[in-house]
LUMKOL-157404 format. One record per residue (C-alpha): residue in one letter; x, y, z. Coordinates in steps of 0.5 Angstrom, whole numbers, plus 500, padded with zeros to 3 digits. Layout:
<pts>
aXYZ...
</pts>
This chain:
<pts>
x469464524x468471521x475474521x477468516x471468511x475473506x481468505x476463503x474468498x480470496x482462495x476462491x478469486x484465485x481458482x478462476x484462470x483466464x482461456x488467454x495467453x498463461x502467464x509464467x510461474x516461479x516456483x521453488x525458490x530457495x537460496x544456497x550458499x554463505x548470506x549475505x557474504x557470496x556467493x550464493x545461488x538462488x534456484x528456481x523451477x520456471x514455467x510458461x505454458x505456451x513455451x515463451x521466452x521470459x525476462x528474468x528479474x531478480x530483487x533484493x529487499x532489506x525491510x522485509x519485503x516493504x521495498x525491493x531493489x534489483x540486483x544488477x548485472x555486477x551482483x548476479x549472473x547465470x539465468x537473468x534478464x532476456x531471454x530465458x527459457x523454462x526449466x530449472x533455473x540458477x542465478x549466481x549473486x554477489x556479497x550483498x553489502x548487507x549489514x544488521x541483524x534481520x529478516x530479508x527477502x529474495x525476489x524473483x520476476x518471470x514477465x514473458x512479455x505478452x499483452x494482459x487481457x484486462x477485459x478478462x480480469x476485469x470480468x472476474x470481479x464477482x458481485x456475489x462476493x461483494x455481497x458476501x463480503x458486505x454481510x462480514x463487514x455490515x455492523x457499527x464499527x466505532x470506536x466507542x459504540x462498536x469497537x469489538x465490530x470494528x477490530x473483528x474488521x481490521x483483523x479481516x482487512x489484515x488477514x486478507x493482506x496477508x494472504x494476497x502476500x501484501x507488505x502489511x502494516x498497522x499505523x497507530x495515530x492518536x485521537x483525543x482519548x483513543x488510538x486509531x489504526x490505519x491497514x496497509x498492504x503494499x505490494x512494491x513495484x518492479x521498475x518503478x517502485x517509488x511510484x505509488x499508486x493507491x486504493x483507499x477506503x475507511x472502514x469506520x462507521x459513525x456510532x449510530x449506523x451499520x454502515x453498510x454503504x457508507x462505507x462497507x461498500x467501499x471497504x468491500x471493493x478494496x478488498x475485491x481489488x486486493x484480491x484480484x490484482x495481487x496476484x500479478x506484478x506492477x512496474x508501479x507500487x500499488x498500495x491499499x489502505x483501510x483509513x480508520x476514524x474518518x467519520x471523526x474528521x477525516x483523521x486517518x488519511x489526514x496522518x498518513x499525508x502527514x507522517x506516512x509518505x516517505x520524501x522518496x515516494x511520488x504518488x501516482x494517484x489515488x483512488x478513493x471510494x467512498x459510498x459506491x453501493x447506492x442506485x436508484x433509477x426512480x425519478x427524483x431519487x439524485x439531489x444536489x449540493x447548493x450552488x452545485x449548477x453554478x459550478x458544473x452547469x453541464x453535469x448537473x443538466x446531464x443529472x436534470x435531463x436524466x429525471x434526477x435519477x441516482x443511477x450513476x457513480x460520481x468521478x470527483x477530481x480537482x483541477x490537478x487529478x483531471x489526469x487520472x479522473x480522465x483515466x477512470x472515464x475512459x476505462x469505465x467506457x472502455x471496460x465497463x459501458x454500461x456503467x454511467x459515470x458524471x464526472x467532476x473538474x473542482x476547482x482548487x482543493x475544493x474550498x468552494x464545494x465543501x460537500x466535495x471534500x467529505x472523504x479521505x481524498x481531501x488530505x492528498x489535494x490539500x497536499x498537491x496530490x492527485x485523487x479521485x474521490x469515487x462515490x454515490x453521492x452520499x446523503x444526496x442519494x441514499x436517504x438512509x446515510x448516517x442512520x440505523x437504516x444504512x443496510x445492505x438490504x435497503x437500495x444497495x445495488x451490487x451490480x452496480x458496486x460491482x461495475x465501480x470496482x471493476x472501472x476502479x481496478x481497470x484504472x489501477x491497473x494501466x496506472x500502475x502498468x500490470x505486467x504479463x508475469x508472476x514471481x517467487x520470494x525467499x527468504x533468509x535471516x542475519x542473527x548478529x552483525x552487532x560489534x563485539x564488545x571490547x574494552x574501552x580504555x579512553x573513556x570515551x562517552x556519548x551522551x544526549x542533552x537538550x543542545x543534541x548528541x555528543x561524543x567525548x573522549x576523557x583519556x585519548x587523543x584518537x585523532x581522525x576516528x570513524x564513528x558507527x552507532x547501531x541500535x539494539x537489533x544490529x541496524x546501523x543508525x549512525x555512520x560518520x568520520x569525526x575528528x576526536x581529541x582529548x577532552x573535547x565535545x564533538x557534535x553528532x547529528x541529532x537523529x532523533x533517536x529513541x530512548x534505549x541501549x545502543x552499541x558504540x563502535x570507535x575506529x582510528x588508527x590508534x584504537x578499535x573499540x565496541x560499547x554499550x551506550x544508554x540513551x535517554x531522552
</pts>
């Protein structure tokens, strides 16, 4: 019963509807005609409930629904752009230029153009349900100790993705004798999609310890975000991401930096939580780091002339995220005053504050990216981190988790620029797109060795051929115009392609042939 608790909350989120200005709503979404060839109609029931006019976006994606990618005017007509009225509603498209056998996905955006009540949103983050949440996800979630926890949590964090209609992904990376998993859940921005704004938190614990705060909580309050801010588009990607084995150097964000950003993408910012559910307002309850004064002489008299209480959350940006750290500040006052928050200009990537660079923030300023690590000071504060004692029941203080998430989401939201709209996703399958098989009379052979890859032709002299390997599945992997005479070796760019059976397709003037191909390593 656990692993489904988290889709019956996010239903409950979704029941609570603001008394302002209704956002519109796509409905019945279907699509008719001959795919991807043309054209073809996309259908659609639109509605408003104070009778706006209401800009139209159609977007189509070819990696199921990972990114998206607008239709413009010279590939769809009829009911797009502004100003459309509700009602049933058709949009003519085009031929897509779509090759390879897959599953892709229509996407149409109504925005009427009306100003969001954040304050509104903001006001349904729910402590109740961050608390339920935290009695699920409390428990030793470690790889050797509390594995069968641990993936009880990942199934969770997967299935309430789903259910927000998240692009979900699972990235495996290796560590020592084990494989860690980082949990992905995109949702693709709709004028700026290569600006990706994220929301993280690990949800690993070390082996001895329920983890509670450190970091149920901040896994709790990403999925508290999740919940409420994908029901409405961004003009920015929004991404949130469960970091595994954390406790065990950082070594889930460390691969994501490395092997999970796309060349294409600029992060907007990062959103860190780790450790938000700890207050205190006894007296003496806040340490600080050694040499912490030196370096932030005017917050730590801010902590000082507050009798060292732990009654705040702590705002940690380098010198290059004082953008966004400013961001957070403004919206914690803005939406959220009661909430004190003390935040921190580090110099550089931290090197002279290590006990600043403890969480998965690390890796994106040690990559030039901006972050915010967001926390309640670890052991510097709760006198129970990293111990048996690390419970919801001892100090956690959801009123005050609650008014994080809610800064948090405030942050996101302007950051990754929220829109007054909703949307609808079709979509339709490609079943073959691999050429036919046709009988090869040259001889022509491809082959992988430790120089690269490499095409001949033993019988023919093809003369100016144009050059397409697709792999298995129909995805075209490799298109290029070469010169192929008799005899000769001709280098292919090295794509580093995996092991396995692809199919050939040769095109000349003299000869037009399909065949299977065996790749080794």
């Amino acid at each position: 019963m656990k692993l489904f608790f988290p889709i019956c909350l996010f239903l409950l989120a979704t029941a609570s509807l603001s008394a302002q200005n209704q956002a519109p709503v796509v409905e019945q979404l279907s699509v008719q005609g001959p795919i991807p060839s043309g054209p073809f109609t996309l259908n659609f029931n639109l509605s408003d409930a104070e009778n706006d006019a209401m800009e139209i976006t159609v977007q189509f994606s070819n990696n199921g629904g990972k990114s998206y990618q607008n239709l413009g005017l010279d590939q769809a007509s009829g009911d797009v752009g502004f100003p459309v009225m509700q009602g049933s509603r058709s949009v003519v498209c085009t031929n897509l230029g779509v090759s390879g056998i897959g599953e892709y996905l229509f996407r149409v955006i109504a925005d009427d153009r009306q100003p969001f009540d954040l304050q509104a949103l903001v006001n349904e983050v729910d402590s109740n349900r961050l608390r339920m949440d935290l009695e699920f996800v409390e428990g030793i979630r470690h790889r050797t100790t509390g594995l069968a926890h641990l993936n009880e949590t990942r199934d969770s964090l997967t299935n309430l993705f789903k259910a927000a209609e998240l692009h979900v992904e699972k990235k495996e990376f290796v560590y020592t004798n084990t494989t860690g998993q980082n949990l992905i859940g995109t949702f693709p921005g709709t004028h700026a999609p290569d600006s990706v704004v994220i929301v993280d938190a690990h949800y690993d614990s070390v082996s001895n310890a329920p983890g509670a705060d450190d970091n149920g909580s901040g896994t709790v309050g990403m999925m508290e975000i999740a919940r409420l801010l994908s029901r409405y588009t961004m003009k920015k990607t929004v991404r949130y991401i469960g970091f595994d084995l954390e406790e065990a150097g950082l070594r889930g964000s460390i691969d994501y930096v490395t092997n999970g950003i796309p060349a294409s993408e600029k992060i907007a910012g990062v959103f860190n939580f780790e450790m938000i559910g700890y207050w205190s307002d006894e007296p003496n309850s806040q340490t600080l780091p050694t040499g912490f004064g030196l370096l932030f002489p005017l917050q730590s008299q801010q902590v000082a002339d507050n009798q060292n209480r732990g009654d705040f959350i702590t705002n940690v940006g380098n010198t290059a995220s004082q953008p966004i750290a400013l961001l957070f500040s403004n919206a914690a006052q803005q939406y959220v005053p009661s909430l004190k928050v003390i935040t921190l200009d580090v110099p550089g990537t931290g090197s002279l504050v290590p006990d600043l660079r403890r969480s998965d923030h690390a890796p994106f300023w040690d990559s030039g990216r901006r972050a915010l690590m967001l926390t309640d000071g670890a052991n510097f504060r709760n006198e129970c981190y990293h111990t048996p004692g690390d419970t919801l029941n001892e100090k956690l203080n959801f009123t005050f988790m609650s008014n994080v998430v809610k800064a948090t989401l405030a942050s996101v939201a302007q950051l990754a620029e929220i829109q007054h709209a909703d949307w609808a996703t079709t979509g339709f399958s490609i079943t073959s797109s691999i050429p036919a098989e046709v009988s090869n009379t040259c001889g022509v052979h491809v082959f992988k060795n430790e120089q690269g890859l490499y095409i001949q032709s033993r019988q023919c002299h093809l003369g100016q051929t144009q050059v397409e390997l697709y792999d298995i599945s129909g995805g075209l992997v490799l298109q290029q115009s070469i010169l192929l005479n008799k005899g000769e070796q001709v280098q292919l760019p090295d794509l580093k392609l995996t092991p396995g059976l692809y199919v050939l397709k040769l095109t000349s003037r003299h000869s037009n042939f399909a065949q299977k191909v065996l790749l080794g390593r």
